[in-house]
PDB file of N, CA, C, O and CB in Angstrom:
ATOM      1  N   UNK A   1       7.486   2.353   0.251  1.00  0.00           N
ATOM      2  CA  UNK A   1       7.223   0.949   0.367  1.00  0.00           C
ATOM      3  C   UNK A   1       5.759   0.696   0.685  1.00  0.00           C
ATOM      4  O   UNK A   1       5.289  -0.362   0.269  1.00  0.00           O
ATOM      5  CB  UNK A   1       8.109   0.338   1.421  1.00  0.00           C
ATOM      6  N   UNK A   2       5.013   1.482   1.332  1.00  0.00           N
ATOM      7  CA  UNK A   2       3.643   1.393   2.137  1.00  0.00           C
ATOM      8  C   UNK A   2       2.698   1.500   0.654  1.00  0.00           C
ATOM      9  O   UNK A   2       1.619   0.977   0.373  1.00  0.00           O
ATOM     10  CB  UNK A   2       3.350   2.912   3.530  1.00  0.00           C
ATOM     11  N   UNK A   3       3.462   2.270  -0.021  1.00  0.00           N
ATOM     12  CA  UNK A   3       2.099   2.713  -1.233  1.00  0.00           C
ATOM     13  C   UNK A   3       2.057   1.564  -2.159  1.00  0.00           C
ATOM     14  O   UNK A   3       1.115   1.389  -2.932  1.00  0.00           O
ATOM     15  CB  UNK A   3       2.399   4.291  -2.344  1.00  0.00           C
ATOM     16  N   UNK A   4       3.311   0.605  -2.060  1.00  0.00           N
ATOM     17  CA  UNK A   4       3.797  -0.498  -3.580  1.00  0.00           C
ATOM     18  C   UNK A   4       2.933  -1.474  -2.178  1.00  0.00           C
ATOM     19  O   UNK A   4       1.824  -1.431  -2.711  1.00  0.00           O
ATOM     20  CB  UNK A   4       6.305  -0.966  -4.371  1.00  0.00           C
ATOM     21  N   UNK A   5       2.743  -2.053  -1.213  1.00  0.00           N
ATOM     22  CA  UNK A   5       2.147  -2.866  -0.835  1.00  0.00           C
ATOM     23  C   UNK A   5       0.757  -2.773  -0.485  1.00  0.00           C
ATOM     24  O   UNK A   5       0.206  -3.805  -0.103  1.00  0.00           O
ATOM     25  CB  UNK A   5       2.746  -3.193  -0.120  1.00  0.00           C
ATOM     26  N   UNK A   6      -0.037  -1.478  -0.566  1.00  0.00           N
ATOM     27  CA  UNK A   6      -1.321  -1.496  -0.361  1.00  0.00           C
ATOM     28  C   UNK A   6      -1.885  -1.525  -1.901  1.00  0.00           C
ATOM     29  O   UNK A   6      -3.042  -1.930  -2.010  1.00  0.00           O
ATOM     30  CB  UNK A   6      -1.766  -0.271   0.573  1.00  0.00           C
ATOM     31  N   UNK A   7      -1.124  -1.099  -3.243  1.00  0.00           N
ATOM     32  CA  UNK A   7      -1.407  -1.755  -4.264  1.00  0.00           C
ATOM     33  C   UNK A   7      -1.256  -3.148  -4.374  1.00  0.00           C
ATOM     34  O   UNK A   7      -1.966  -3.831  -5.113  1.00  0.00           O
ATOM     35  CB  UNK A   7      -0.862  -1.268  -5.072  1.00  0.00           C
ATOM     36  N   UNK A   8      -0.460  -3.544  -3.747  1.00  0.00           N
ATOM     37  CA  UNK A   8      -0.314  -5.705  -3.941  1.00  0.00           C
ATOM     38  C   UNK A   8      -1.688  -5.607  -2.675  1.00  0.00           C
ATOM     39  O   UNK A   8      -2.485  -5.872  -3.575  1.00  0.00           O
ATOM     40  CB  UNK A   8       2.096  -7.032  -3.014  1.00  0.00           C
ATOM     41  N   UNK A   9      -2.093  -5.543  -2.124  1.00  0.00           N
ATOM     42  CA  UNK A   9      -3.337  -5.751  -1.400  1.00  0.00           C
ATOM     43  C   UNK A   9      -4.106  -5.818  -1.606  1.00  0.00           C
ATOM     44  O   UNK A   9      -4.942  -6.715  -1.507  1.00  0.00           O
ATOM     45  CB  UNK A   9      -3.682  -5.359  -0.834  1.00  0.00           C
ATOM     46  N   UNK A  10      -4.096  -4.484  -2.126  1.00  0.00           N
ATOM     47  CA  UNK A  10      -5.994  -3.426  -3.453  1.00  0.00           C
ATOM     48  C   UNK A  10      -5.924  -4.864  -4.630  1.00  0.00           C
ATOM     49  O   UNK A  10      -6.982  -5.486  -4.531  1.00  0.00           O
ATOM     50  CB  UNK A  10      -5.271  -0.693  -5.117  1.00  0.00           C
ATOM     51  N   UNK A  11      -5.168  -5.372  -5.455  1.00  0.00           N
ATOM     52  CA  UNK A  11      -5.411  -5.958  -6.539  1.00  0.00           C
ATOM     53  C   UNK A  11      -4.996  -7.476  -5.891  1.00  0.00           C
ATOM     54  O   UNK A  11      -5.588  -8.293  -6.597  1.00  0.00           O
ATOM     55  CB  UNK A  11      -4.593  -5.300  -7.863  1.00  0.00           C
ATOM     56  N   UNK A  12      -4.401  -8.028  -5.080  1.00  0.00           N
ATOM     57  CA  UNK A  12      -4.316  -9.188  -5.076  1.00  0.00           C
ATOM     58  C   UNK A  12      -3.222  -9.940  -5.798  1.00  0.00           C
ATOM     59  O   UNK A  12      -3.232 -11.168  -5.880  1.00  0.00           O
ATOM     60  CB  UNK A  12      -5.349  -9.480  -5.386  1.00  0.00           C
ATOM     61  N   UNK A  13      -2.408  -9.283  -6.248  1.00  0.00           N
ATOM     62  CA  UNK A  13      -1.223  -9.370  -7.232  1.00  0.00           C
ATOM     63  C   UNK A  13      -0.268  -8.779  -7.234  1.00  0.00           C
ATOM     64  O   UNK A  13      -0.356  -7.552  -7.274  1.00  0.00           O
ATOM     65  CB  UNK A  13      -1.405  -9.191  -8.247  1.00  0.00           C
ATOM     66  N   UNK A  14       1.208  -9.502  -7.185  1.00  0.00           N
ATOM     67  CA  UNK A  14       2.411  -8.371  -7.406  1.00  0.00           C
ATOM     68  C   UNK A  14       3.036  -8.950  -8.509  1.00  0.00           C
ATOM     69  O   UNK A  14       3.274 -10.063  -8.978  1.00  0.00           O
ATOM     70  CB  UNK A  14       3.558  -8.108  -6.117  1.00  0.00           C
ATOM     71  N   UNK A  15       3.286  -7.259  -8.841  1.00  0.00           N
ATOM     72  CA  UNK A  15       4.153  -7.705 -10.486  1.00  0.00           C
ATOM     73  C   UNK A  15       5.609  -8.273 -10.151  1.00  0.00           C
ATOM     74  O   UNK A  15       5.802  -8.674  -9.003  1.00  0.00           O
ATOM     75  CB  UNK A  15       4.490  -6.086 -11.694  1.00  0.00           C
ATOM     76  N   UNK A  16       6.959  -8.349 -11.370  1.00  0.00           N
ATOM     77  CA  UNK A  16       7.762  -7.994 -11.306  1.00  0.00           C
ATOM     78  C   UNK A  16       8.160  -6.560 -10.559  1.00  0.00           C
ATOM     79  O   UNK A  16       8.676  -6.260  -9.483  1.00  0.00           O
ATOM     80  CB  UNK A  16       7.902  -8.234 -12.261  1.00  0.00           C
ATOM     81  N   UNK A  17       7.762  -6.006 -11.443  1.00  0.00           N
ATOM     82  CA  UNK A  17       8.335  -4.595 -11.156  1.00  0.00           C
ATOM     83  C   UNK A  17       8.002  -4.034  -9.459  1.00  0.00           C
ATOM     84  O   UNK A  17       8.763  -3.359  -8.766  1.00  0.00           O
ATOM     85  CB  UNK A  17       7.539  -3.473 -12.374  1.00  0.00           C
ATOM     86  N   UNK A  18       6.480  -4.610  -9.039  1.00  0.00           N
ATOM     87  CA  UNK A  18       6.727  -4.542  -7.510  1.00  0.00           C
ATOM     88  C   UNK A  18       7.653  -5.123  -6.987  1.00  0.00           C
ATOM     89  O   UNK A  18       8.265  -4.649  -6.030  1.00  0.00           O
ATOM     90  CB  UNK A  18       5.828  -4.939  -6.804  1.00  0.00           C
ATOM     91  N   UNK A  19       7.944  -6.361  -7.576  1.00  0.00           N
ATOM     92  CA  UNK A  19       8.969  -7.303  -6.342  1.00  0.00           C
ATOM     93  C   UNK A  19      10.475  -6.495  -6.216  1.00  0.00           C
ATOM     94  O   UNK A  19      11.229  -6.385  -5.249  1.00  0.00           O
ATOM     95  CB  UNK A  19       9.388  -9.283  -7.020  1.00  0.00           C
ATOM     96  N   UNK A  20      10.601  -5.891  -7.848  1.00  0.00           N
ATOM     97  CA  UNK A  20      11.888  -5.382  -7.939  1.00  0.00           C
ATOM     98  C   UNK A  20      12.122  -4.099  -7.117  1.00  0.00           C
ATOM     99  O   UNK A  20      13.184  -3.813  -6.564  1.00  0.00           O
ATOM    100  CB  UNK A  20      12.182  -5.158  -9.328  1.00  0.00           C
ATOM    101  N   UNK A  21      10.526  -3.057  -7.106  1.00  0.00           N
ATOM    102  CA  UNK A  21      11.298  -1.914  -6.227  1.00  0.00           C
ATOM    103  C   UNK A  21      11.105  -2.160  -4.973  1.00  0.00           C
ATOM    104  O   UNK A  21      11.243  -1.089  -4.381  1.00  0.00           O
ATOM    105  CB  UNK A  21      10.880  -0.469  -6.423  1.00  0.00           C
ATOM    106  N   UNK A  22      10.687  -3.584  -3.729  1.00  0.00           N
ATOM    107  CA  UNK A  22      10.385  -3.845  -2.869  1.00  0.00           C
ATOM    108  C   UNK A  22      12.213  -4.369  -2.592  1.00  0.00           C
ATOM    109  O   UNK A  22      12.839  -4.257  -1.538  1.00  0.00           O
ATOM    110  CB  UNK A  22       9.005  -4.674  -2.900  1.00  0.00           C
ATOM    111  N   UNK A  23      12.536  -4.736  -3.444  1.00  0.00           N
ATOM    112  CA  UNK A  23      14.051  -5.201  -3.517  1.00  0.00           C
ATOM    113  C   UNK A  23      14.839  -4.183  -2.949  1.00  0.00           C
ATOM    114  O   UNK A  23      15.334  -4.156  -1.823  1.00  0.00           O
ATOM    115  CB  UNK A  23      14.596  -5.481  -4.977  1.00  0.00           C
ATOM    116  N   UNK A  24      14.912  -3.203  -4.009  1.00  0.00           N
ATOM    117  CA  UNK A  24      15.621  -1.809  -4.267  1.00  0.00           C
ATOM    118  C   UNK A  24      15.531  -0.947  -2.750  1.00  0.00           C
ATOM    119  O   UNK A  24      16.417  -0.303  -2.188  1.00  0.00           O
ATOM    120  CB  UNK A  24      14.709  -0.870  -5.665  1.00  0.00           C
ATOM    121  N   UNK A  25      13.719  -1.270  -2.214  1.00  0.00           N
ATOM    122  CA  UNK A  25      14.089  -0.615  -1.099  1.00  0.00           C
ATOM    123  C   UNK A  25      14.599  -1.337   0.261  1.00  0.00           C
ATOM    124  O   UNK A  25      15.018  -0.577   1.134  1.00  0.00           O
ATOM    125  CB  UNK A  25      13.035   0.110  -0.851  1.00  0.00           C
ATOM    126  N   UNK A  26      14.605  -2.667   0.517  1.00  0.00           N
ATOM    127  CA  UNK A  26      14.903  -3.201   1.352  1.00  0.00           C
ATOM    128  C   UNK A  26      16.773  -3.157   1.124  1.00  0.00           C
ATOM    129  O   UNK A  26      17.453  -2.777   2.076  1.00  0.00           O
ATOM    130  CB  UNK A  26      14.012  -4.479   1.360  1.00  0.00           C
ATOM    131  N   UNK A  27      17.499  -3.604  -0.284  1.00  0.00           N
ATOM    132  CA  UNK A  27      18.485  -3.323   0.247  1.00  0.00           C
ATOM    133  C   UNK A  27      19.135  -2.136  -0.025  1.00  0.00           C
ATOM    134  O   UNK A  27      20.360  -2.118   0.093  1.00  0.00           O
ATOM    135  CB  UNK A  27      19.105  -4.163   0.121  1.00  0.00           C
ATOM    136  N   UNK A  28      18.398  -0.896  -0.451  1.00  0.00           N
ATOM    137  CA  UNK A  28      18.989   0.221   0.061  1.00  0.00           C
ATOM    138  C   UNK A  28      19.172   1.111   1.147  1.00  0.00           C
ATOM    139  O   UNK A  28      19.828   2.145   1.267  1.00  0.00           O
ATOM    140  CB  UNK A  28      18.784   0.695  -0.424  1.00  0.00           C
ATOM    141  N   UNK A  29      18.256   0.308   2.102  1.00  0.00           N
ATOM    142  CA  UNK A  29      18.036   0.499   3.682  1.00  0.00           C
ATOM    143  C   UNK A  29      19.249  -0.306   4.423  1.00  0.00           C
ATOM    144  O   UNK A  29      19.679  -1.421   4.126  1.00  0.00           O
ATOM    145  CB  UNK A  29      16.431  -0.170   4.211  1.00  0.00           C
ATOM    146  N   UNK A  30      19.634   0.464   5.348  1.00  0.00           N
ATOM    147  CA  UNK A  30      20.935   0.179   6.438  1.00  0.00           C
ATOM    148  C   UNK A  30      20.670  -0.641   7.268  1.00  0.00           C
ATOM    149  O   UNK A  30      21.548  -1.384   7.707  1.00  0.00           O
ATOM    150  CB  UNK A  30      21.435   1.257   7.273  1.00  0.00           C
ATOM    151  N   UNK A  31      19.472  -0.701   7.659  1.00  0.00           N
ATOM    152  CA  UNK A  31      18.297  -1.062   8.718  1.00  0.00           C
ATOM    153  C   UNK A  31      17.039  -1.173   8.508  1.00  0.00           C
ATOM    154  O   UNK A  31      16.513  -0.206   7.959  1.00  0.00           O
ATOM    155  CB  UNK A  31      18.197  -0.288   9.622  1.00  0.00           C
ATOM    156  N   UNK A  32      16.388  -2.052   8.773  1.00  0.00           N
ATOM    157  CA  UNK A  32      14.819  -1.807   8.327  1.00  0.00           C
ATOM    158  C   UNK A  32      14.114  -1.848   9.685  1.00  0.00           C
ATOM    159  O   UNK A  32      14.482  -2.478  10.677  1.00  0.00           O
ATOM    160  CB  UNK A  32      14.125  -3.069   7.202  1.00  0.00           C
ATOM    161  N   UNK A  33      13.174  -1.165   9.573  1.00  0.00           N
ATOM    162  CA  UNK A  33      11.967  -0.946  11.150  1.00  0.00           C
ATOM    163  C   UNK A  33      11.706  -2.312  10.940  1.00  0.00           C
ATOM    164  O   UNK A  33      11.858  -2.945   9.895  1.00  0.00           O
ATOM    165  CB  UNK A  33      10.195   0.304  11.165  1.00  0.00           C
ATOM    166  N   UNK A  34      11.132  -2.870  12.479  1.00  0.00           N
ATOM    167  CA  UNK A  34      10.632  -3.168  13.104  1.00  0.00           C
ATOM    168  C   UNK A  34       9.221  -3.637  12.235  1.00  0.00           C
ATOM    169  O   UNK A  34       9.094  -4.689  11.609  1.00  0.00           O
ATOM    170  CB  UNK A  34      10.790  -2.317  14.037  1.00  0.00           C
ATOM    171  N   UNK A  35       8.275  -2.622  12.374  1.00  0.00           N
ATOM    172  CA  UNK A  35       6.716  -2.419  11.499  1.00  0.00           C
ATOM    173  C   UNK A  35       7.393  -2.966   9.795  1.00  0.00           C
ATOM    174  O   UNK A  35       6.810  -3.752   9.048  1.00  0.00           O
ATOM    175  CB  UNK A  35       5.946  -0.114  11.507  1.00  0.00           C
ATOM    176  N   UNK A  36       8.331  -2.497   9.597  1.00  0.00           N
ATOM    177  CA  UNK A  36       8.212  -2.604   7.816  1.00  0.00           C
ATOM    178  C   UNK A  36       8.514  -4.201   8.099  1.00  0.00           C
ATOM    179  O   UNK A  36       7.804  -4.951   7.429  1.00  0.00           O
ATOM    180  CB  UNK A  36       9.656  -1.508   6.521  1.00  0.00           C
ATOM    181  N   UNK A  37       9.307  -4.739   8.845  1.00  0.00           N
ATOM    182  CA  UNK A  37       9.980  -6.240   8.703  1.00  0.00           C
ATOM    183  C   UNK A  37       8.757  -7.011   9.079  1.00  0.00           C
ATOM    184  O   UNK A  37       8.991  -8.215   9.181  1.00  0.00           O
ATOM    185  CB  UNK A  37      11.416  -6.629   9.791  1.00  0.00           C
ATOM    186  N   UNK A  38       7.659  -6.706   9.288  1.00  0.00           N
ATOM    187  CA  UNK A  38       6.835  -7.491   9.887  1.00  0.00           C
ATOM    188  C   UNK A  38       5.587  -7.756   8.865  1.00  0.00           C
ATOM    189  O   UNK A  38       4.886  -8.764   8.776  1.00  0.00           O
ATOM    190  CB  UNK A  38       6.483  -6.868  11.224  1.00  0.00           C
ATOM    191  N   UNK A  39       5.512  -6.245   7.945  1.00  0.00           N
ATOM    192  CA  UNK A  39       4.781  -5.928   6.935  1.00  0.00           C
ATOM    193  C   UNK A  39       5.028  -6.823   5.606  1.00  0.00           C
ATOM    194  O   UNK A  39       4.256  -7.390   4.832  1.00  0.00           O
ATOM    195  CB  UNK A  39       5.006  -4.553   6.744  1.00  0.00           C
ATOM    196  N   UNK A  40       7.227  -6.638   5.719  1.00  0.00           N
ATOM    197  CA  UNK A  40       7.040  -7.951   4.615  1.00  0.00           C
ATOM    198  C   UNK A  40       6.547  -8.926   4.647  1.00  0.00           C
ATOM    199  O   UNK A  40       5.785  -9.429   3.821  1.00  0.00           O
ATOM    200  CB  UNK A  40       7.852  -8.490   4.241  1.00  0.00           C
ATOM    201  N   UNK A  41       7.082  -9.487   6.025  1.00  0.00           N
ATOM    202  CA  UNK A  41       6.866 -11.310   6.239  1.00  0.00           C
ATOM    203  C   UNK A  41       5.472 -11.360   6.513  1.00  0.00           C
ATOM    204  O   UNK A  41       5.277 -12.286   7.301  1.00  0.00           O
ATOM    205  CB  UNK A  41       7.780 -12.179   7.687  1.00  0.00           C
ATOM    206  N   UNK A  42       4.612 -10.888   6.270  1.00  0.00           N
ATOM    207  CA  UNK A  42       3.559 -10.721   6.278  1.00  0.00           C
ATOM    208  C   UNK A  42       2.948 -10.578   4.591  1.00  0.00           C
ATOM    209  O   UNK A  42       1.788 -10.865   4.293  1.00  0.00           O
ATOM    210  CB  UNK A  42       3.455  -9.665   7.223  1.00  0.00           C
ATOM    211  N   UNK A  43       3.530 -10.297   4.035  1.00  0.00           N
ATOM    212  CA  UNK A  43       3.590 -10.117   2.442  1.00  0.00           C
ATOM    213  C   UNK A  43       3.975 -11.264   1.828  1.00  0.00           C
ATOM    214  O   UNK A  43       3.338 -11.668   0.855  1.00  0.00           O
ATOM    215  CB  UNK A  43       4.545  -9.059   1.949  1.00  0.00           C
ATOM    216  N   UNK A  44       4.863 -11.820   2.221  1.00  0.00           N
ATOM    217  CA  UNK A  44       5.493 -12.956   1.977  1.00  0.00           C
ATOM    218  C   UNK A  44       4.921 -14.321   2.397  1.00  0.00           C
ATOM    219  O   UNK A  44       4.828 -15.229   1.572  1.00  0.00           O
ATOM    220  CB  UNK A  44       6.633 -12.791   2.490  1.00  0.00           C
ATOM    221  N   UNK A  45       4.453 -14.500   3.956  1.00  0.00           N
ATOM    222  CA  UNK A  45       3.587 -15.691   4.028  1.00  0.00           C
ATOM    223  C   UNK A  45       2.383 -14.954   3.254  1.00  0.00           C
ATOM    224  O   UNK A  45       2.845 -15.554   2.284  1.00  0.00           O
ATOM    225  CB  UNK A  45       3.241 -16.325   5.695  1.00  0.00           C
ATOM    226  N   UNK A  46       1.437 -14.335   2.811  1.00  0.00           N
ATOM    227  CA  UNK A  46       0.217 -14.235   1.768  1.00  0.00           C
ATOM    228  C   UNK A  46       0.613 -14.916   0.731  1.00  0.00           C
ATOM    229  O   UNK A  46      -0.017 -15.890   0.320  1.00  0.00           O
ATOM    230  CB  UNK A  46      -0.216 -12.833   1.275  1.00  0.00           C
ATOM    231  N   UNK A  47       1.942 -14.385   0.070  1.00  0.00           N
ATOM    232  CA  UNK A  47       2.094 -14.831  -1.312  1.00  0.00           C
ATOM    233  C   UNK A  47       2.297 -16.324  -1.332  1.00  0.00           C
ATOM    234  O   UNK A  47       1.799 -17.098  -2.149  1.00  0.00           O
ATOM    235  CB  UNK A  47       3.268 -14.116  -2.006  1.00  0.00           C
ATOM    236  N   UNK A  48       2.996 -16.592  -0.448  1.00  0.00           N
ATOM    237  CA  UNK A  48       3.181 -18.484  -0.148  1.00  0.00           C
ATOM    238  C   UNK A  48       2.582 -19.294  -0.124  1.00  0.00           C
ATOM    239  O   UNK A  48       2.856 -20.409  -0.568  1.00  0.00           O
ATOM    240  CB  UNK A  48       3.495 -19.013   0.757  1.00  0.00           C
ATOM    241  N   UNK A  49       0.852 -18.700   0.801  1.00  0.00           N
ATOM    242  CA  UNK A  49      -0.265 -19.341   0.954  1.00  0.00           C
ATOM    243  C   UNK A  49      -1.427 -19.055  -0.227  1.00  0.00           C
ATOM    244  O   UNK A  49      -2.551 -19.553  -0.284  1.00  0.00           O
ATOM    245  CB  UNK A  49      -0.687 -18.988   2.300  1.00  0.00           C
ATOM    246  N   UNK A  50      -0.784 -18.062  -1.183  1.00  0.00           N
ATOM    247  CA  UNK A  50      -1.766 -17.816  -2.659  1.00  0.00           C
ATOM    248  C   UNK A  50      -2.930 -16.955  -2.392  1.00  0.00           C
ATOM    249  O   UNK A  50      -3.995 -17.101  -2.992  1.00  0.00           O
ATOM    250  CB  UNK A  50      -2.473 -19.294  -3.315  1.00  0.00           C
ATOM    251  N   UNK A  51      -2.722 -16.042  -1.477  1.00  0.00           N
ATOM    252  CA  UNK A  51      -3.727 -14.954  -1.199  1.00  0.00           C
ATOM    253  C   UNK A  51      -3.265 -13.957  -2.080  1.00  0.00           C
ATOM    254  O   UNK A  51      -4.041 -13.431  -2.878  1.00  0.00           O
ATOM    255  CB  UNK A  51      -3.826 -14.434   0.312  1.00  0.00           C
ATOM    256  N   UNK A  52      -1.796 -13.574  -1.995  1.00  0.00           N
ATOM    257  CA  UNK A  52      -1.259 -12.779  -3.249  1.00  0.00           C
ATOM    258  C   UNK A  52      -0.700 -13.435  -4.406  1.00  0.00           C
ATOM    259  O   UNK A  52       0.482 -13.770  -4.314  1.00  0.00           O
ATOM    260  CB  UNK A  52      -0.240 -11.925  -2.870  1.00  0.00           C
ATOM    261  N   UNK A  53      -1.357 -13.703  -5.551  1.00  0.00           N
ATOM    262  CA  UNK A  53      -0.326 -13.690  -6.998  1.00  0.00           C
ATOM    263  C   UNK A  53       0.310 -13.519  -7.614  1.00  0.00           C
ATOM    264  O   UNK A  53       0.045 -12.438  -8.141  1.00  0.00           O
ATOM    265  CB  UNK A  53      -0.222 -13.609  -7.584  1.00  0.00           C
ATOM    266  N   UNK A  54       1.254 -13.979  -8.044  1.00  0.00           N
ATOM    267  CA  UNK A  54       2.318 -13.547  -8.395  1.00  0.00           C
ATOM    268  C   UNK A  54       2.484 -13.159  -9.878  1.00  0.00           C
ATOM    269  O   UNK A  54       2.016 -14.174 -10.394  1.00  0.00           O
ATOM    270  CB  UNK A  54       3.126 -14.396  -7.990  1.00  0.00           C
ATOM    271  N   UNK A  55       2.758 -12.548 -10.665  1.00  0.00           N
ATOM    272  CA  UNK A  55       2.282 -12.481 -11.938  1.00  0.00           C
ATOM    273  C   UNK A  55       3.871 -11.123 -12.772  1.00  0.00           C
ATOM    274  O   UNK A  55       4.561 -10.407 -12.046  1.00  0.00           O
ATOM    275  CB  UNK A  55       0.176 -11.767 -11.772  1.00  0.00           C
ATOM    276  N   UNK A  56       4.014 -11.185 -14.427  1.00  0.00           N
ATOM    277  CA  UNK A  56       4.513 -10.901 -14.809  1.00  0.00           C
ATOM    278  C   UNK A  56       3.718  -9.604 -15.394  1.00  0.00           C
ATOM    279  O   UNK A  56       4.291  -8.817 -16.147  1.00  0.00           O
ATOM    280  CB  UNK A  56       5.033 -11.787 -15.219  1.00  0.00           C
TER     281      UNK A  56
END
């Protein structure tokens, strides 16, 4: 998960295909840390406020 979000960082953009394996790993997790839950919503207000792009 750390390596698919410091690429949405490095470029400023998440694809599909990021959002989809950001999917894949959140609900294939039982539990998510602490640090990762904070990392999304942290991913998530960027993209809301248009610091990250969203793009196909």
């Amino acid at each position: 998960m750390i390596k698919i979000i410091e690429k949405i960082y490095a470029t400023g953009k998440i694809t599909r295909i990021d959002q989809n394996s950001l999917n894949y790993y959140v609900l294939s997790q039982e539990d998510i840390e602490r640090e990762e839950n904070i990392i999304l919503k942290k991913l998530f207000y960027y993209v809301q406020m248009g610091f990250i792009q969203v793009v196909d």
